[in-house]
C-alpha positions in Angstrom: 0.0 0.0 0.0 1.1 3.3 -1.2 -0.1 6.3 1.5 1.4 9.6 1.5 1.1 11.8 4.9 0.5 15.5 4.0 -0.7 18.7 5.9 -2.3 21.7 4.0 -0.2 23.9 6.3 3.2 23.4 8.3 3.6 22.7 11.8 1.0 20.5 12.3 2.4 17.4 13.2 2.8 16.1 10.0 6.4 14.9 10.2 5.3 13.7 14.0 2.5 11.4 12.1 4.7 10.0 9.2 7.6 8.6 11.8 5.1 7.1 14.3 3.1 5.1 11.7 6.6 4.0 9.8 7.2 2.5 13.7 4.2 1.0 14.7 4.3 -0.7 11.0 8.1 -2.2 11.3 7.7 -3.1 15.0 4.6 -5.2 13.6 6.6 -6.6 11.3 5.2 -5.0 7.8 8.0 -3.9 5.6 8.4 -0.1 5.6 9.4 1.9 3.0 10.1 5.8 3.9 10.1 8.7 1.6 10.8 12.2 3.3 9.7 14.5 0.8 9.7 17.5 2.2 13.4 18.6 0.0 13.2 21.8 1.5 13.5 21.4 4.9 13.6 16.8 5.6 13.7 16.2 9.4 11.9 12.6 9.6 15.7 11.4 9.7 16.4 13.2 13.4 13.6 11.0 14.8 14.3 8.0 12.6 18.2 7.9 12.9 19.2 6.2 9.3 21.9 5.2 8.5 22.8 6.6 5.2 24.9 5.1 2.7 23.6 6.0 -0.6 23.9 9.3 -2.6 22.7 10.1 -6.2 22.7 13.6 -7.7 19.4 15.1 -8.5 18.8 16.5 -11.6 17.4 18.7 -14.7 18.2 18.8 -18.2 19.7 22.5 -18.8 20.2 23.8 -22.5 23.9 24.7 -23.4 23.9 26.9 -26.7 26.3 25.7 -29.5 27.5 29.6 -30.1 28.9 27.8 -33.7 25.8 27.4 -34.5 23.3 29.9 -33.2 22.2 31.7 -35.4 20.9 34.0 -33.0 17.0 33.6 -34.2 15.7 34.2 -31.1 13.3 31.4 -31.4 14.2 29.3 -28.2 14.1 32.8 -26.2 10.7 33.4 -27.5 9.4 29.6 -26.5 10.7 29.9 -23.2 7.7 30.5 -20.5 10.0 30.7 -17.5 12.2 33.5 -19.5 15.6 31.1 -18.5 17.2 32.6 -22.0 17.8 35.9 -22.9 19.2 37.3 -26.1 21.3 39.9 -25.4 23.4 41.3 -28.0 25.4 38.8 -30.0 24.8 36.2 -27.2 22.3 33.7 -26.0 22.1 33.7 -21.8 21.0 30.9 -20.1 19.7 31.3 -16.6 19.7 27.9 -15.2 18.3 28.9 -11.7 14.6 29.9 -13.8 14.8 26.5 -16.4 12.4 24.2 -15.7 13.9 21.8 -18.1 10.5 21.1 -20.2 13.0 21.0 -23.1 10.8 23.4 -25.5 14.5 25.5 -26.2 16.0 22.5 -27.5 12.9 21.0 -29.5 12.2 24.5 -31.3 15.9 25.4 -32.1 16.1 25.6 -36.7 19.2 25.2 -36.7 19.9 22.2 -33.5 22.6 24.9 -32.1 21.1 23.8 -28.6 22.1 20.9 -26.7 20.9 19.6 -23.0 23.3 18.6 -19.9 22.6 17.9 -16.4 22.3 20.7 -13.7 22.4 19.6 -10.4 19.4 20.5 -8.1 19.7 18.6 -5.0 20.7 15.5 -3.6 18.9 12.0 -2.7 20.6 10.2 0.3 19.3 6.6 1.1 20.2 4.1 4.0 17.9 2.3 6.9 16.5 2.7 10.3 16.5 -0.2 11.9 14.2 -2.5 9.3 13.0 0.8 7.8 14.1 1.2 4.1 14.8 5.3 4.1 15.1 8.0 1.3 15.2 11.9 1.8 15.7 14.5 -0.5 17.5 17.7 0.2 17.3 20.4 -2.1 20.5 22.4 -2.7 20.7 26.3 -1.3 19.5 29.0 -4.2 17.5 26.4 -6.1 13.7 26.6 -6.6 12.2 23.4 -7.8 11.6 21.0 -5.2 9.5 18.8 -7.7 12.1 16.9 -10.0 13.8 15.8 -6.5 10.4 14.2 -5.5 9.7 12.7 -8.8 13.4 10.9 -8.9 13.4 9.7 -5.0 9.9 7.8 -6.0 11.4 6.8 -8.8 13.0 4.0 -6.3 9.8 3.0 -5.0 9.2 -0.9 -5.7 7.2 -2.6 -7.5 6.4 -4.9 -4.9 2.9 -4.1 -3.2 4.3 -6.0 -0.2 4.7 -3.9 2.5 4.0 -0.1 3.5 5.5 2.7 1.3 5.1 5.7 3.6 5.5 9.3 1.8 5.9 12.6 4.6 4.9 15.3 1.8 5.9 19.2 2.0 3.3 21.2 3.5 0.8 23.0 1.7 -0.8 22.6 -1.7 1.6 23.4 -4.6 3.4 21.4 -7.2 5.7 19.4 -4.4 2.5 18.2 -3.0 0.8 17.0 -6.5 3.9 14.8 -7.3 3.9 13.5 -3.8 0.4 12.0 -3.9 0.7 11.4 -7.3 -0.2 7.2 -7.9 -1.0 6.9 -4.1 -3.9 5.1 -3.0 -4.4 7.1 0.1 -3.4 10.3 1.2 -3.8 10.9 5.3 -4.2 14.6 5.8 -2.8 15.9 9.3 -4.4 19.0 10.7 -5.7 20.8 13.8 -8.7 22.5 15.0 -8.2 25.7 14.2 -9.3 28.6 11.4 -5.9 28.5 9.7 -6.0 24.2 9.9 -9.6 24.5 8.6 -8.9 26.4 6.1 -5.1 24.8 5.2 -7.6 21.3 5.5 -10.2 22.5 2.9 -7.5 23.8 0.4 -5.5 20.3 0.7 -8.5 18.3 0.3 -9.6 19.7 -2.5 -6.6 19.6 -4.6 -5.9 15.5 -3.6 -9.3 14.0 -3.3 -11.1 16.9 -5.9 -8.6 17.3 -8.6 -6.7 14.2 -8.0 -9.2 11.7 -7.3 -7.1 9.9 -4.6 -8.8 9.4 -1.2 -8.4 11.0 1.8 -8.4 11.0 5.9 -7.8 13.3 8.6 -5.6 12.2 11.5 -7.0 15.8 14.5 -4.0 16.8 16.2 -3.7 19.1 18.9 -7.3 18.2 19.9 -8.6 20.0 22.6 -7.8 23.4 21.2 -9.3 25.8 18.7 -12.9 25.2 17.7 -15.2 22.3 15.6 -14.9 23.7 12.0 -13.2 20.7 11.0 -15.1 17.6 12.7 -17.7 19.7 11.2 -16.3 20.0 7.4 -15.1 16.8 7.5 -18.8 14.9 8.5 -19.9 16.8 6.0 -17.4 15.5 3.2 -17.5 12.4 4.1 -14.0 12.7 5.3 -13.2 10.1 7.9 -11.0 11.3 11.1 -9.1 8.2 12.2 -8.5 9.1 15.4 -7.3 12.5 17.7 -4.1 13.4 19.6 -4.6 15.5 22.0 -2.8 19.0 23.2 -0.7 17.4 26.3 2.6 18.9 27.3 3.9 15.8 27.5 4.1 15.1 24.4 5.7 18.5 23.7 8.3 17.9 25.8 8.9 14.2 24.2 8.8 15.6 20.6 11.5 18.1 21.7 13.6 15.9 22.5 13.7 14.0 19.6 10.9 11.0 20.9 8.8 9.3 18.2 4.9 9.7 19.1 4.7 6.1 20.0 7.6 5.9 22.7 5.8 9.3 24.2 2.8 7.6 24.3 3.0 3.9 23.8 -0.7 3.7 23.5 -0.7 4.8 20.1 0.6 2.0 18.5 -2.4 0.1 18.4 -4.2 3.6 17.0 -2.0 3.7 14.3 -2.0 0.0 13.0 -6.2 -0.2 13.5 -6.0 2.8 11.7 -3.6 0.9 8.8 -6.1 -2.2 8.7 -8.6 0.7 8.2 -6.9 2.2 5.5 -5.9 -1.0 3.4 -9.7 -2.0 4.0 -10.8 0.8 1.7 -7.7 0.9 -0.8 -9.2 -3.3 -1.6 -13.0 -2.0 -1.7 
């Protein structure tokens, strides 16, 4: 089963989520697959402790102008949407930091004067936690696109439906969060009971479940706080909330430190796997 973990807004517990059901799963002896896909800013690994021994470049496909060539048209200038080239003068500039590498330069150029290479965007580093099979991606500093990272790291995702492949998306609801729940069969949203995590909630749900088809959950955290917008929106939808965690200081205090969910409150466990069983239930229906 493929289930990617995703928030419409950060900090609410997403990361928190993702790590605890990756434990309860291996400690139960289900194969776990992990996929930190938040590129910009991965932290499942300080809870999970990987050991990494795996690295493989992430990249795009630049263009690099042939000057003997070039003719100086103008044509792959005027194709460009993202404005990456720039004719200036007797020369063609490329600004790799605005290519998207859709390739339209290279596929319109008369006169094949343009060519494509690599451009290095980030990094994929892969290893284990435990029995935990781990990838994160890490976006290097001044670059923009987080989504070729995410669509190369599940690139390694096996074929194999054996097993639990786990995906902790970026927050939000933009382009990093489409290729993350792309091809999942569920997609358990995190959020908390307040305006901005109804709101976050409504945005997120509509884009997966609305525009993407795939279905949807809603794990409550913080319960106890804010107000009953969301139970509210989410009876409404016919959204099912799996279970709540509530607003304790203990659990605070535990995340702080670096403590899984599940070893803050062992109790958990059991909530997470029931709500595994749950998930797979409606994934075979």
């Amino acid at each position: 089963m493929k289930l990617a973990v995703a928030s419409g807004k950060g900090g609410t517990g997403k990361t928190t989520i993702a790590v605890s059901l990756a434990l309860a799963a291996s400690r139960s002896g289900i194969p776990v697959f992990f996929y930190d896909c938040d590129v910009e800013a991965p932290n499942a690994a300080l809870f999970l402790h990987p050991e990494l021994d795996q690295a493989v470049d992430a990249s795009i496909l630049v263009p690099e102008v042939k000057k003997d060539l070039c003719t100086l048209c103008g044509q792959c200038v005027e194709v460009c949407a993202y404005n990456a080239l720039a004719l200036v003068g007797d020369d063609v500039l490329v600004f790799h930091e605005m290519c998207h590498g859709c390739g339209s330069c290279t596929a319109n150029c008369p006169e094949n004067a343009i060519m494509e290479v690599p451009h290095r965007i980030g990094v994929i580093e892969s290893g284990f936690a435990g029995e935990i099979r781990f990838s994160h991606g890490r976006m290097d500093i001044g670059q923009a696109m987080a989504t070729p990272i995410i669509h190369k790291m599940k690139s390694g995702i096996p074929d194999s439906e054996e097993g639990l492949v786990l995906l902790d998306a970026p927050p939000g609801s933009a382009c990093p969060v489409v290729e993350t729940a792309r091809d999942m069969d569920h997609v358990l949203m995190v959020t908390e009971p307040t305006p901005f995590g109804f709101h976050d909630l409504r945005q997120a749900v509509k884009l997966v479940r609305g525009e993407m088809g795939v279905p949807v959950g809603v794990i409550i955290n913080r319960d106890g706080i804010g107000d009953e917008q969301v139970e509210q929106y989410c009876n409404e939808q016919d959204i099912p909330i799996y279970f709540r965690i509530p607003f304790d200081r203990a659990i605070a205090e535990g995340y702080s430190d670096g403590k899984p969910l599940i070893d803050i409150k062992p109790g958990f466990k059991n909530e997470f796997l029931k709500m595994l069983e749950r998930i797979a239930g409606q994934v075979d229906e």
